[in-house]
Each structure stands twice: as C-alpha cells, then as structure tokens.
N, CA, C, O and CB atoms as a CASP TS submission, in Angstrom:
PFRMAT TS
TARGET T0000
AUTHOR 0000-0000-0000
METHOD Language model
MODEL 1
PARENT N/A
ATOM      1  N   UNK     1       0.852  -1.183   0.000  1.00  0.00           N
ATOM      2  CA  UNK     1       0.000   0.000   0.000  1.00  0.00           C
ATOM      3  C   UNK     1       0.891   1.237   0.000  1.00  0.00           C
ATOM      4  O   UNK     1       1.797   1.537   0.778  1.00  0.00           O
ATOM      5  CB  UNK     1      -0.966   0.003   1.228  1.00  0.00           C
ATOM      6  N   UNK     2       0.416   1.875  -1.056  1.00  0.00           N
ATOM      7  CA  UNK     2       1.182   3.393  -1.140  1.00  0.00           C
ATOM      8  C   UNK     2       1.007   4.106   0.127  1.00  0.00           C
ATOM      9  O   UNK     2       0.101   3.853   0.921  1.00  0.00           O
ATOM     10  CB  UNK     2       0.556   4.426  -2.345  1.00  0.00           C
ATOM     11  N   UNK     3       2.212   5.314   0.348  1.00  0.00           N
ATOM     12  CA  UNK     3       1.988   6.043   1.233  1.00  0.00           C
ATOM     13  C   UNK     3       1.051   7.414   1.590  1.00  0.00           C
ATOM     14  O   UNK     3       0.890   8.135   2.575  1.00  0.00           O
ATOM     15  CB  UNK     3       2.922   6.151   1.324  1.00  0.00           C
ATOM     16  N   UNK     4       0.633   7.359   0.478  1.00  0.00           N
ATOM     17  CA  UNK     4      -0.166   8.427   0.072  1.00  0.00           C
ATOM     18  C   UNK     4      -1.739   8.083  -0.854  1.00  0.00           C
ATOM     19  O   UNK     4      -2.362   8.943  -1.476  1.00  0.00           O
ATOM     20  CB  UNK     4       0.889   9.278  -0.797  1.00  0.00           C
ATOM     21  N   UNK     5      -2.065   6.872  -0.755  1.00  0.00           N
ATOM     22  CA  UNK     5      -3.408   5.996  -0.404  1.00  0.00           C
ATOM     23  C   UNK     5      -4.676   6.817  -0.019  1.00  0.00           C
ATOM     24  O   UNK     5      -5.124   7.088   1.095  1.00  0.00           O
ATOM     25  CB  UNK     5      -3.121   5.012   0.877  1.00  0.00           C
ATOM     26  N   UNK     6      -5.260   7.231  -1.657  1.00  0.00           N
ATOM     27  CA  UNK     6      -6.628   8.384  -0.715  1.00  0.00           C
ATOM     28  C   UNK     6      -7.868   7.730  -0.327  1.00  0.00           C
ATOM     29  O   UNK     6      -8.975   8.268  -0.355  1.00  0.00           O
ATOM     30  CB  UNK     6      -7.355   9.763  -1.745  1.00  0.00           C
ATOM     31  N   UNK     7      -7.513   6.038   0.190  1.00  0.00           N
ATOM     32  CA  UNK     7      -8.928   4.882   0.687  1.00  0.00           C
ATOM     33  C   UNK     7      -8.285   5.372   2.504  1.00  0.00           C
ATOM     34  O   UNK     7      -8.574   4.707   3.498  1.00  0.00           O
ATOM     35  CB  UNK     7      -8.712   2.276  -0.043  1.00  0.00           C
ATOM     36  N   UNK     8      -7.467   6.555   2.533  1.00  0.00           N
ATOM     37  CA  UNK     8      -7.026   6.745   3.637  1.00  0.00           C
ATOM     38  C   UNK     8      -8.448   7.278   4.322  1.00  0.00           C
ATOM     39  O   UNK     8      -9.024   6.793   5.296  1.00  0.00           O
ATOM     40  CB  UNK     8      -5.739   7.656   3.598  1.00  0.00           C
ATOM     41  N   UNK     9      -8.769   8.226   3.655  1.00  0.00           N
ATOM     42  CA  UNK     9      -9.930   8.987   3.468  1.00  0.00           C
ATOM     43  C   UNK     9     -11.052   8.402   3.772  1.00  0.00           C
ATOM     44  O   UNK     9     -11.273   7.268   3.347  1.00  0.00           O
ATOM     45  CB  UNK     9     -10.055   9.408   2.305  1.00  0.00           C
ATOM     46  N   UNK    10     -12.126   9.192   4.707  1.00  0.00           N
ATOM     47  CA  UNK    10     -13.510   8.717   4.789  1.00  0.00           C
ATOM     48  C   UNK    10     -14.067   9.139   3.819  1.00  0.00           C
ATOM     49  O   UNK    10     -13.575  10.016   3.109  1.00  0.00           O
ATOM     50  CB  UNK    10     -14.243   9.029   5.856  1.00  0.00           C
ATOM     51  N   UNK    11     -15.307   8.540   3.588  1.00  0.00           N
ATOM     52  CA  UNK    11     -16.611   8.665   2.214  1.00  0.00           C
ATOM     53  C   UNK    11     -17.092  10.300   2.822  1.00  0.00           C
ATOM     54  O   UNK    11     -17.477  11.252   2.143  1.00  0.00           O
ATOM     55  CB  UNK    11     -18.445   7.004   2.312  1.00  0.00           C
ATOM     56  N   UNK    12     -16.956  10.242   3.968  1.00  0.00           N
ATOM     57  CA  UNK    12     -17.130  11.845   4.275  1.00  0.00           C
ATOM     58  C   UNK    12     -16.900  12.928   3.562  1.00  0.00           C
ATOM     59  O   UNK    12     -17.641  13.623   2.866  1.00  0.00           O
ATOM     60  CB  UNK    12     -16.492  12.202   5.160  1.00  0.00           C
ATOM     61  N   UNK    13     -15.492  13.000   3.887  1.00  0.00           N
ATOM     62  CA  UNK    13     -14.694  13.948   3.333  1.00  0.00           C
ATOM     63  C   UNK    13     -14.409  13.871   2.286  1.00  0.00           C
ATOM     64  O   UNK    13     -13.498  14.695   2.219  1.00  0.00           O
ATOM     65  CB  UNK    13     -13.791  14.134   3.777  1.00  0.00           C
ATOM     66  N   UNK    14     -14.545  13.363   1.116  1.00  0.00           N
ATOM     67  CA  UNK    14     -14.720  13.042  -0.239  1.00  0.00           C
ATOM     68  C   UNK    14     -15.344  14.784  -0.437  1.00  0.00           C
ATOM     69  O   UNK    14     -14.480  15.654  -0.319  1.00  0.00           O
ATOM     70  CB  UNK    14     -15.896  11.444  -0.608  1.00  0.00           C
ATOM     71  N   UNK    15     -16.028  15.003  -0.573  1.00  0.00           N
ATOM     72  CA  UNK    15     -16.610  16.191  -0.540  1.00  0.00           C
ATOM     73  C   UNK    15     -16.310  17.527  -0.443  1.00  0.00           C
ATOM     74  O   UNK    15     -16.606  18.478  -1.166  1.00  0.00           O
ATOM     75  CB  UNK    15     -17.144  16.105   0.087  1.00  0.00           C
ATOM     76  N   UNK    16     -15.659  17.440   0.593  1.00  0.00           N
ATOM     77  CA  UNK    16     -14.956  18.723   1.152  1.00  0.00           C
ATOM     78  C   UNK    16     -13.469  18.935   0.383  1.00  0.00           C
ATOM     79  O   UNK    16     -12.842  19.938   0.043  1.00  0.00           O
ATOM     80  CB  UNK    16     -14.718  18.537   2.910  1.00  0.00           C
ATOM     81  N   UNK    17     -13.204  17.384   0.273  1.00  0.00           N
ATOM     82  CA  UNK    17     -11.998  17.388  -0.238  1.00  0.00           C
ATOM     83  C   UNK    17     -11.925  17.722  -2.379  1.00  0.00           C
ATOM     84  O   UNK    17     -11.034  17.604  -3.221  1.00  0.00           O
ATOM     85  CB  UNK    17     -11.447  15.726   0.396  1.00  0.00           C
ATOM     86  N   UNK    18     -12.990  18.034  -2.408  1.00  0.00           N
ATOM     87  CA  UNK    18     -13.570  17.932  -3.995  1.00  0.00           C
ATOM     88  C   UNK    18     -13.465  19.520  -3.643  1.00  0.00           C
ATOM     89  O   UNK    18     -12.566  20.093  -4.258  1.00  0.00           O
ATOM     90  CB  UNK    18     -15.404  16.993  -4.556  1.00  0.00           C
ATOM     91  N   UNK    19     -13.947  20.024  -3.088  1.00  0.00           N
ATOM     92  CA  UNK    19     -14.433  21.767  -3.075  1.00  0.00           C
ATOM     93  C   UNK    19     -13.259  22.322  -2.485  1.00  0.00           C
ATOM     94  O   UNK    19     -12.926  23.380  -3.019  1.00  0.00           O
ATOM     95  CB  UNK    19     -15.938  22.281  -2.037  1.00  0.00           C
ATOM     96  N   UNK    20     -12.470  21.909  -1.477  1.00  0.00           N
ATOM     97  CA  UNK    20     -11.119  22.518  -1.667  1.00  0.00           C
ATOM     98  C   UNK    20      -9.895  22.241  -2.728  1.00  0.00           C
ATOM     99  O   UNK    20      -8.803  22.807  -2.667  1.00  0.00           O
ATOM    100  CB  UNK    20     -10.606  22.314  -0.550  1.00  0.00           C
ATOM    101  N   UNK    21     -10.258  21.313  -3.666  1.00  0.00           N
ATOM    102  CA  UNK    21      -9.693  21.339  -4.697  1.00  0.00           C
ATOM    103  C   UNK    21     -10.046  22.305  -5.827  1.00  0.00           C
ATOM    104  O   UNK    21      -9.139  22.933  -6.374  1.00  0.00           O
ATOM    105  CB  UNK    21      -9.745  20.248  -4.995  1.00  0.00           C
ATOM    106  N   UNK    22     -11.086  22.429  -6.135  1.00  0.00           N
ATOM    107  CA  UNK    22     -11.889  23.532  -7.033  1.00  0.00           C
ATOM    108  C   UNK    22     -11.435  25.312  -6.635  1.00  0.00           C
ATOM    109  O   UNK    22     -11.152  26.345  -7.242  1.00  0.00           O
ATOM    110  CB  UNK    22     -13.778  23.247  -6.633  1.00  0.00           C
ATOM    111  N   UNK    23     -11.616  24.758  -5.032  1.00  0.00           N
ATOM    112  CA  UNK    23     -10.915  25.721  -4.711  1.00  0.00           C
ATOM    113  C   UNK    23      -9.731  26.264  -4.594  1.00  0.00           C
ATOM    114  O   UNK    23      -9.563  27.470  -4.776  1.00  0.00           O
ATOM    115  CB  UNK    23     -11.121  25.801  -4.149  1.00  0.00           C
ATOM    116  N   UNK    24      -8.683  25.370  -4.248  1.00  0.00           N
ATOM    117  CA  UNK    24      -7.324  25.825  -4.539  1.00  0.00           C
ATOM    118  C   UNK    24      -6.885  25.623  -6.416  1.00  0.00           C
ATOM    119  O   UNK    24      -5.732  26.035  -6.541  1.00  0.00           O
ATOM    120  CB  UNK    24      -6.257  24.780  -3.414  1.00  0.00           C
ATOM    121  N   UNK    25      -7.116  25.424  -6.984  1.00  0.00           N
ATOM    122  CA  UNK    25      -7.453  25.491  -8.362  1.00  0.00           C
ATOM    123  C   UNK    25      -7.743  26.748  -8.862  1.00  0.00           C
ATOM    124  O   UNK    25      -6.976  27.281  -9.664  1.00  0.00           O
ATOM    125  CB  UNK    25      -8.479  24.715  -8.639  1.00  0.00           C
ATOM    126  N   UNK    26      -8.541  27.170  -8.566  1.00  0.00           N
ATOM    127  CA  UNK    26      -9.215  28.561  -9.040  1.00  0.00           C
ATOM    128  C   UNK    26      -8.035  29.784  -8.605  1.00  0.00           C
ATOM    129  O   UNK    26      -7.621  30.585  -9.443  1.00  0.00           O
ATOM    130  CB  UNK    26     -10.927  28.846  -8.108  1.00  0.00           C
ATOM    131  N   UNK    27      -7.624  29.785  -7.325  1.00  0.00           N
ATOM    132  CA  UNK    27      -7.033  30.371  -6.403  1.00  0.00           C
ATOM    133  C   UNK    27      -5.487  30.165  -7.205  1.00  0.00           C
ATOM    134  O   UNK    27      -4.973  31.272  -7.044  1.00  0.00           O
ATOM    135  CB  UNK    27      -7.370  29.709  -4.846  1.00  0.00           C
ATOM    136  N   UNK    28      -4.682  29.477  -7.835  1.00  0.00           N
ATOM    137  CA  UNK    28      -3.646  29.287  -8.833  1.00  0.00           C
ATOM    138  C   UNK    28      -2.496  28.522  -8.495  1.00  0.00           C
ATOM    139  O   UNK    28      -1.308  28.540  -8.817  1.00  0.00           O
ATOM    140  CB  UNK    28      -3.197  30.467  -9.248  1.00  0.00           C
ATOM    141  N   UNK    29      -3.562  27.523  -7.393  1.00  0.00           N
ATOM    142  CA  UNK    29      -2.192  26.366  -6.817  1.00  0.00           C
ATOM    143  C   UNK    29      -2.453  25.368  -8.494  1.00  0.00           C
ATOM    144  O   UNK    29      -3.369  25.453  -9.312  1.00  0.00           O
ATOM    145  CB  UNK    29      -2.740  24.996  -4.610  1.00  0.00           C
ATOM    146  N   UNK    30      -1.252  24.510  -8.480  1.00  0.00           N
ATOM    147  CA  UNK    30      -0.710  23.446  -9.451  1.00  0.00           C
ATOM    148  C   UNK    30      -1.652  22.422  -8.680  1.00  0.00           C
ATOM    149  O   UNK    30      -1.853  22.250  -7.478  1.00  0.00           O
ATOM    150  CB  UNK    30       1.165  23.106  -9.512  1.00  0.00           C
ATOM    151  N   UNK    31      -2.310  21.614 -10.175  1.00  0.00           N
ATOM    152  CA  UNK    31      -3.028  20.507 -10.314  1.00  0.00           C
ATOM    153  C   UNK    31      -1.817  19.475  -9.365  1.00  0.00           C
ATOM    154  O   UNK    31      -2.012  19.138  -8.197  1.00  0.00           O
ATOM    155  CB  UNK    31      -3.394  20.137 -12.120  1.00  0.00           C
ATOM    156  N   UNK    32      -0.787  19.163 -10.045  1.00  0.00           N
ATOM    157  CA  UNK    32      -0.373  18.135  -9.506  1.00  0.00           C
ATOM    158  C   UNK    32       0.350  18.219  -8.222  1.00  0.00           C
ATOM    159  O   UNK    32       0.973  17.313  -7.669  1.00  0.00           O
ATOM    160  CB  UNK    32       0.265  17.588 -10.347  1.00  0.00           C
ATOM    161  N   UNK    33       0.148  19.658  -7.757  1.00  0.00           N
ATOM    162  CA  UNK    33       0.961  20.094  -6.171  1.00  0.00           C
ATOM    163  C   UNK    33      -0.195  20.002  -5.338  1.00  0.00           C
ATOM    164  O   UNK    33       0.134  20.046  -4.152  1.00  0.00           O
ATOM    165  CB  UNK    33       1.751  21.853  -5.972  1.00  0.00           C
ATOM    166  N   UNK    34      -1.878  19.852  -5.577  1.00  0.00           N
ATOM    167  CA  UNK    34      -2.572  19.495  -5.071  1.00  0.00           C
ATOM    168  C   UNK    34      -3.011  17.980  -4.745  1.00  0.00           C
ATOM    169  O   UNK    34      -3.363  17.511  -3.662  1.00  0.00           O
ATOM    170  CB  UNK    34      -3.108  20.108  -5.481  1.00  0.00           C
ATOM    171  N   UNK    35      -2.892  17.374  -5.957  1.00  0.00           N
ATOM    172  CA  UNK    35      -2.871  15.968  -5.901  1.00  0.00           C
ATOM    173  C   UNK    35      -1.925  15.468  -5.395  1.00  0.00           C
ATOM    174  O   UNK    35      -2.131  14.343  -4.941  1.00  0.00           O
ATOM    175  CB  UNK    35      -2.971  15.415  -6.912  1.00  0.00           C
ATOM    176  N   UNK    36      -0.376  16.094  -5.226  1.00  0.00           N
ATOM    177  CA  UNK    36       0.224  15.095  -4.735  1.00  0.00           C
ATOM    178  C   UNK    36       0.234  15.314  -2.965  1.00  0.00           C
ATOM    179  O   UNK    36       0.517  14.503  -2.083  1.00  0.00           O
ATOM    180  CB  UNK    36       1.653  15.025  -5.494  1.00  0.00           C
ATOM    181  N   UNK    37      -0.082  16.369  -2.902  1.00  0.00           N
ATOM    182  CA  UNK    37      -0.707  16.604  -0.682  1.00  0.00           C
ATOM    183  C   UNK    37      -1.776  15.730  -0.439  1.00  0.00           C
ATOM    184  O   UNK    37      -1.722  14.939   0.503  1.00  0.00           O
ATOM    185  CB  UNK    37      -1.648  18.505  -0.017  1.00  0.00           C
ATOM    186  N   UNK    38      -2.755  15.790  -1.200  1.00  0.00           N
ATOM    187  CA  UNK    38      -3.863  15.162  -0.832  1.00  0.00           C
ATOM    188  C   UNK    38      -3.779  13.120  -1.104  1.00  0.00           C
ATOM    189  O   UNK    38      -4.304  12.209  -0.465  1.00  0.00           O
ATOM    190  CB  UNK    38      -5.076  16.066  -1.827  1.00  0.00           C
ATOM    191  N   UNK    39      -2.857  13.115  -2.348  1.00  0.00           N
ATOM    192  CA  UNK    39      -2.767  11.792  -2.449  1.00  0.00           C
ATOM    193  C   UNK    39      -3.417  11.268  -3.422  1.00  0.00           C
ATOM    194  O   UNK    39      -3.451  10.042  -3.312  1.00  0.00           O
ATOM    195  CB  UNK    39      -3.085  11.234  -1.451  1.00  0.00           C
ATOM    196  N   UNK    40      -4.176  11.832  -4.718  1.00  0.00           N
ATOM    197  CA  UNK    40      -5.298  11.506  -4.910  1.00  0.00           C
ATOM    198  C   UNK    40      -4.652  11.676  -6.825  1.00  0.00           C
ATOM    199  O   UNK    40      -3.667  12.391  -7.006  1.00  0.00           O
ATOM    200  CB  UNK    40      -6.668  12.554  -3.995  1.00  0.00           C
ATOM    201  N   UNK    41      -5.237  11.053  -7.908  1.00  0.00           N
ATOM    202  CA  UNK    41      -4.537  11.090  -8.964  1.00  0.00           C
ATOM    203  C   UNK    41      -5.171  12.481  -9.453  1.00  0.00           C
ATOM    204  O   UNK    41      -6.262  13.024  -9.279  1.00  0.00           O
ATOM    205  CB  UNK    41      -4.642   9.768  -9.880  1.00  0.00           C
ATOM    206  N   UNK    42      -3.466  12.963 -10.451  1.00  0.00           N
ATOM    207  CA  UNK    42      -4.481  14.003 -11.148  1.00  0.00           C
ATOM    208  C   UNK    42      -5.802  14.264 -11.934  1.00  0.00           C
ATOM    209  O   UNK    42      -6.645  15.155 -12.038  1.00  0.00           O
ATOM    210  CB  UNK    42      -3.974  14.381 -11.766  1.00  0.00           C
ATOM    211  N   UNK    43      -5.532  12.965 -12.453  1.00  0.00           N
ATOM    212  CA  UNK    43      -6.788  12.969 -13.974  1.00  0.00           C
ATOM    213  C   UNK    43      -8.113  13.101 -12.884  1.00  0.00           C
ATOM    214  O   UNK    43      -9.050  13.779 -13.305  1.00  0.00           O
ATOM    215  CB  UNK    43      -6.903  10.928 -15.335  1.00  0.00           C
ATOM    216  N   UNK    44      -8.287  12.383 -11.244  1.00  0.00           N
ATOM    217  CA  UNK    44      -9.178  12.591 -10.546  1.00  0.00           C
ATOM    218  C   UNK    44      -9.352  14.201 -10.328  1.00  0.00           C
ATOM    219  O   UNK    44     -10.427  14.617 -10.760  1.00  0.00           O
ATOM    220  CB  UNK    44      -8.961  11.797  -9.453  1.00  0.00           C
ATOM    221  N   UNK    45      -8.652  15.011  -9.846  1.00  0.00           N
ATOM    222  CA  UNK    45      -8.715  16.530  -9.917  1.00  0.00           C
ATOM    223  C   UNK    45      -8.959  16.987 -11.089  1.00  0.00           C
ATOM    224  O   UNK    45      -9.329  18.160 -11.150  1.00  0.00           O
ATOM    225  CB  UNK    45      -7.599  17.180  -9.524  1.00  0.00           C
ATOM    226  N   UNK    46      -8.829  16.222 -12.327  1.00  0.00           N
ATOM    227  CA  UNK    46      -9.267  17.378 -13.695  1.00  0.00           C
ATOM    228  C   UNK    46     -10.612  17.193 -14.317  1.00  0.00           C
ATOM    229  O   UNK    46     -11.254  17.862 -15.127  1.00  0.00           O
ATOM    230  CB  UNK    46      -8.222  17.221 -15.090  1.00  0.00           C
ATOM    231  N   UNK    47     -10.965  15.438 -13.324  1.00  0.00           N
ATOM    232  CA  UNK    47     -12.554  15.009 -13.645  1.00  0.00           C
ATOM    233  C   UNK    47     -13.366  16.428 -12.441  1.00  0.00           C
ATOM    234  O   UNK    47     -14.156  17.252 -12.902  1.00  0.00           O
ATOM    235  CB  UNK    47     -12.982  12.731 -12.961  1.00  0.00           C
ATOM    236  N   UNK    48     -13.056  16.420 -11.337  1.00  0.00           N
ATOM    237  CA  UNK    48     -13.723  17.087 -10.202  1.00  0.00           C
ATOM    238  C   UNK    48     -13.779  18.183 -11.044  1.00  0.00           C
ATOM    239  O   UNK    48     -14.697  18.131 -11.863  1.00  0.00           O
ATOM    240  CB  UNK    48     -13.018  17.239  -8.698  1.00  0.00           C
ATOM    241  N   UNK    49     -12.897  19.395 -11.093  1.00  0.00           N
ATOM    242  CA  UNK    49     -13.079  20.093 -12.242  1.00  0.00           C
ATOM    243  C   UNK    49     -14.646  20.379 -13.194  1.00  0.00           C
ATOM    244  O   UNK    49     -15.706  20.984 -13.026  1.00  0.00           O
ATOM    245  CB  UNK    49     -12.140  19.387 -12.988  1.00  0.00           C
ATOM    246  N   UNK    50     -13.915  19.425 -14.372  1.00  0.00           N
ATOM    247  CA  UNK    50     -14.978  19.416 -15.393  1.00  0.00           C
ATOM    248  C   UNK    50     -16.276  19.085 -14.756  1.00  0.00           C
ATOM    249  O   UNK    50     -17.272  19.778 -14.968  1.00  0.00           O
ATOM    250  CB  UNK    50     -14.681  18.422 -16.516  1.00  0.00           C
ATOM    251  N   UNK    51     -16.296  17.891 -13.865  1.00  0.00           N
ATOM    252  CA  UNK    51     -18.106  18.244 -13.628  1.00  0.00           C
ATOM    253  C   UNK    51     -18.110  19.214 -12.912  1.00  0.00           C
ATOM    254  O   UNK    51     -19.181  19.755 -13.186  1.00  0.00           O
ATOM    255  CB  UNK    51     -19.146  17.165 -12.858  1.00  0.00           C
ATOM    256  N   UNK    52     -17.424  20.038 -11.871  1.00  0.00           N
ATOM    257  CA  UNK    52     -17.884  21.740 -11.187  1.00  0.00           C
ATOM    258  C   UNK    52     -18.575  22.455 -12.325  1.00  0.00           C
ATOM    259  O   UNK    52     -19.629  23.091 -12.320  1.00  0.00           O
ATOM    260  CB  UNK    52     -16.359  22.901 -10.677  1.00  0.00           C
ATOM    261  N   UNK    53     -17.480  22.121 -13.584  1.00  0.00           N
ATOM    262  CA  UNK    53     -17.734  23.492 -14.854  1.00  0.00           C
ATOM    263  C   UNK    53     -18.924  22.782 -15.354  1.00  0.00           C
ATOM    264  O   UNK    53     -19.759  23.684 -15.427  1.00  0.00           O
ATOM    265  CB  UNK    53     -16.311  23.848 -16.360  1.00  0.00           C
ATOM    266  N   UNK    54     -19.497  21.677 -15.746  1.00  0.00           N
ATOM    267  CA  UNK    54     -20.652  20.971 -16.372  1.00  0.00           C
ATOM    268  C   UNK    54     -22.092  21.088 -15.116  1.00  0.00           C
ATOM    269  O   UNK    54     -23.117  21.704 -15.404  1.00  0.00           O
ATOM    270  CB  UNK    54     -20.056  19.136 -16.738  1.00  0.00           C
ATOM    271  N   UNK    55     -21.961  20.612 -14.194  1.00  0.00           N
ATOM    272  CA  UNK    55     -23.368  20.706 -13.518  1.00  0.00           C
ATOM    273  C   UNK    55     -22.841  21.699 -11.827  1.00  0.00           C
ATOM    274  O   UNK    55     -23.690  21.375 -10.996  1.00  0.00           O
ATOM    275  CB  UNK    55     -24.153  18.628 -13.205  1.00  0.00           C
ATOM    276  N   UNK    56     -22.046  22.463 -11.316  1.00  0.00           N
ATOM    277  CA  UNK    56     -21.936  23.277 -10.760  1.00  0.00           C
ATOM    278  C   UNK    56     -22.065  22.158  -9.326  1.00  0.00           C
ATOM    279  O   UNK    56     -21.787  20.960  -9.380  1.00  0.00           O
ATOM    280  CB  UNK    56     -22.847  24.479 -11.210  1.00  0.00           C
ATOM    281  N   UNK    57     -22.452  22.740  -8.339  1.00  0.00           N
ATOM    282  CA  UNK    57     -21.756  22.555  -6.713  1.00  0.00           C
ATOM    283  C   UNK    57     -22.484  20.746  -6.545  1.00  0.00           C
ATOM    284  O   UNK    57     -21.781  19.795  -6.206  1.00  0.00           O
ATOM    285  CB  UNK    57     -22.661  24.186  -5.067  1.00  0.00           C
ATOM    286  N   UNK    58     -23.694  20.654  -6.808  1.00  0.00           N
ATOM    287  CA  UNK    58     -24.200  19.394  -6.934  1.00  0.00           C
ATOM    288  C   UNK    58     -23.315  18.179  -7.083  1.00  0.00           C
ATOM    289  O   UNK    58     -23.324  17.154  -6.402  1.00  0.00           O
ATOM    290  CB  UNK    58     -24.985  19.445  -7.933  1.00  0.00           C
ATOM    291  N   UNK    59     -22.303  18.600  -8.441  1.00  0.00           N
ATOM    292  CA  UNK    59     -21.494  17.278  -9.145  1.00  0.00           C
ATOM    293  C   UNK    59     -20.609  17.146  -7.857  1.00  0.00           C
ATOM    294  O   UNK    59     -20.168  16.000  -7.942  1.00  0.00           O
ATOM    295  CB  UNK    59     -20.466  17.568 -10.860  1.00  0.00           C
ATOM    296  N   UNK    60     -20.164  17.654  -6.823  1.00  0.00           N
ATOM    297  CA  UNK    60     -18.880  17.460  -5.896  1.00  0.00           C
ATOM    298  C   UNK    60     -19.183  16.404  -4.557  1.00  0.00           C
ATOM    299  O   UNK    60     -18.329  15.862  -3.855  1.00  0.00           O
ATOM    300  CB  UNK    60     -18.406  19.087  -5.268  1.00  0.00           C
ATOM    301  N   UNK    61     -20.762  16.289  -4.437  1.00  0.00           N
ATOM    302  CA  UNK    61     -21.417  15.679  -3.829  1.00  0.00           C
ATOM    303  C   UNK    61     -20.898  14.288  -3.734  1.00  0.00           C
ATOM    304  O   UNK    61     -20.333  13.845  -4.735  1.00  0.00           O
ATOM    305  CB  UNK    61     -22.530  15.865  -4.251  1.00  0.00           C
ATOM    306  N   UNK    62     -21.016  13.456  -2.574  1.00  0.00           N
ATOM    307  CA  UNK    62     -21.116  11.658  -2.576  1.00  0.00           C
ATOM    308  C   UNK    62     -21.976  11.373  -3.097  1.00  0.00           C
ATOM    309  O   UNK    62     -23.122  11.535  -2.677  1.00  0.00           O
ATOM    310  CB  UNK    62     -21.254  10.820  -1.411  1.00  0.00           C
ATOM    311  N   UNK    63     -21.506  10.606  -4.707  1.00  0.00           N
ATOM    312  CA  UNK    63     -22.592   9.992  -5.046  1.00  0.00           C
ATOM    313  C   UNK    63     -23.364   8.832  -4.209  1.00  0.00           C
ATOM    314  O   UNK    63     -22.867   8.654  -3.097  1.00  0.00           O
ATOM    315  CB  UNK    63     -22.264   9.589  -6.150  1.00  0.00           C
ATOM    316  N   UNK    64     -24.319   8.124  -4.475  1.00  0.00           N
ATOM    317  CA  UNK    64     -24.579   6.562  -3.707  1.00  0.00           C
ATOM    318  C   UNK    64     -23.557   5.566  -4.476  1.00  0.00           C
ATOM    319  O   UNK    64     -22.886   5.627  -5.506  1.00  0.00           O
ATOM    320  CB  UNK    64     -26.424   5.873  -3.937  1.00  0.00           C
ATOM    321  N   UNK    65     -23.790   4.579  -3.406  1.00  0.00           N
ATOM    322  CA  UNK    65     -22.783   3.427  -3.704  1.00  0.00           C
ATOM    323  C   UNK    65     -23.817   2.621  -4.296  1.00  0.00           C
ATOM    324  O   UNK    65     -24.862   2.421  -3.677  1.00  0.00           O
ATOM    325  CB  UNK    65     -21.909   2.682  -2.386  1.00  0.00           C
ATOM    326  N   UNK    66     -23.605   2.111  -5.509  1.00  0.00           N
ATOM    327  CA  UNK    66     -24.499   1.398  -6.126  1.00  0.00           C
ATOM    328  C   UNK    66     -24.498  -0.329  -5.772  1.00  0.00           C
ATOM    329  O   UNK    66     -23.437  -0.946  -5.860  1.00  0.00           O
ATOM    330  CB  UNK    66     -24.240   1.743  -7.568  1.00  0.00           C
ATOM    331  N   UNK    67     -25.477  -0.867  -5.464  1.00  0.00           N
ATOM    332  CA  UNK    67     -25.149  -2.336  -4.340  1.00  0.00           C
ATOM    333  C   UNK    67     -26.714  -2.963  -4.860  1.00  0.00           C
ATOM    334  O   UNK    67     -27.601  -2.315  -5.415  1.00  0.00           O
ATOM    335  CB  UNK    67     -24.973  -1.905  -1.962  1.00  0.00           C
ATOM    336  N   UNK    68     -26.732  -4.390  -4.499  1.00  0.00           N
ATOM    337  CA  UNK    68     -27.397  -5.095  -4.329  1.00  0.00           C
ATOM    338  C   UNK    68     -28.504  -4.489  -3.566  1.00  0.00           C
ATOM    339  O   UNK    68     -28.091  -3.804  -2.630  1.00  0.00           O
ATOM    340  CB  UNK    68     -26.803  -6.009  -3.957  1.00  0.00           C
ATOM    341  N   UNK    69     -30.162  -4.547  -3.720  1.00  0.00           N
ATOM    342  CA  UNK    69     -31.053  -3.677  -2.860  1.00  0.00           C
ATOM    343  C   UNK    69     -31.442  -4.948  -1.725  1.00  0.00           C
ATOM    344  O   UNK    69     -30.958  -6.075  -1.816  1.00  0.00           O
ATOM    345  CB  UNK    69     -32.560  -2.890  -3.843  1.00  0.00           C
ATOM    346  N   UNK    70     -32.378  -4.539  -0.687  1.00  0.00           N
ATOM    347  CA  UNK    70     -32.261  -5.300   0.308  1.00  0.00           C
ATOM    348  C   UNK    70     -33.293  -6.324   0.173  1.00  0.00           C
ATOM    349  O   UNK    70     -34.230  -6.135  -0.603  1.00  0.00           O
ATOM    350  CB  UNK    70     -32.290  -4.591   1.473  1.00  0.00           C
ATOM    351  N   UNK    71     -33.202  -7.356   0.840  1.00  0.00           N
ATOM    352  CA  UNK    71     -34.514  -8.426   0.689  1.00  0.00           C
ATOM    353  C   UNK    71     -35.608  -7.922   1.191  1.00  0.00           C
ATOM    354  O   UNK    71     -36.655  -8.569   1.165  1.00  0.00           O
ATOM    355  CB  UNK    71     -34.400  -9.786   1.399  1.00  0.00           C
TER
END
C-alpha cells in the first residue's frame, strides 16, 4: 500500500476534499501540487473540475454506492 493511499480517506470527506480542490485550483495552486498533498490522482482533480464546470456545486457531492437492494 502506497503512502499516500486516498482509501485513507472517509466517504465523508470526499466532498470537502472535492471543493477545496476547485478551490485551490481557481485560487492558482498546481493541479499536480494538489494531488500530490492530498494523495489523490491528477486525472481525478481534472474530472472534479470538469463536472464543477458541467453541472456546478451538486457534481462534488457523494454519489450513492451502487449495491445489491435489500430483501
């Protein structure tokens, strides 16, 4: 396991961690000086991104985990 492993991460903070990326982004930190603090791949920071710019604060959200429904 890498040292920098973002399953480090709760399903929580997924979120927060999406909107301070957008946010330090905007603000004129480096894609990959963000990804590499947080741990997380770039192409993941340039997807977060594009859906901000495609469906706005909504897309940054936890999606559901898609699973088997219950008996």
């Amino acid at each position: 396991k890498r040292a920098t492993d973002s399953r480090q991460h709760g399903r929580t903070s997924w979120p927060v961690m999406r909107q301070q990326a957008i946010k330090a982004i905007r603000e004129g930190q480096d894609v990959t000086t963000f990804a590499a603090a947080y741990g997380v791949n770039v192409r993941s920071v340039f997807r977060w991104q594009a859906d901000f710019a495609n469906c706005s604060q909504n897309a940054l959200l936890a999606q559901p985990i898609p699973c088997r429904p219950p008996r």
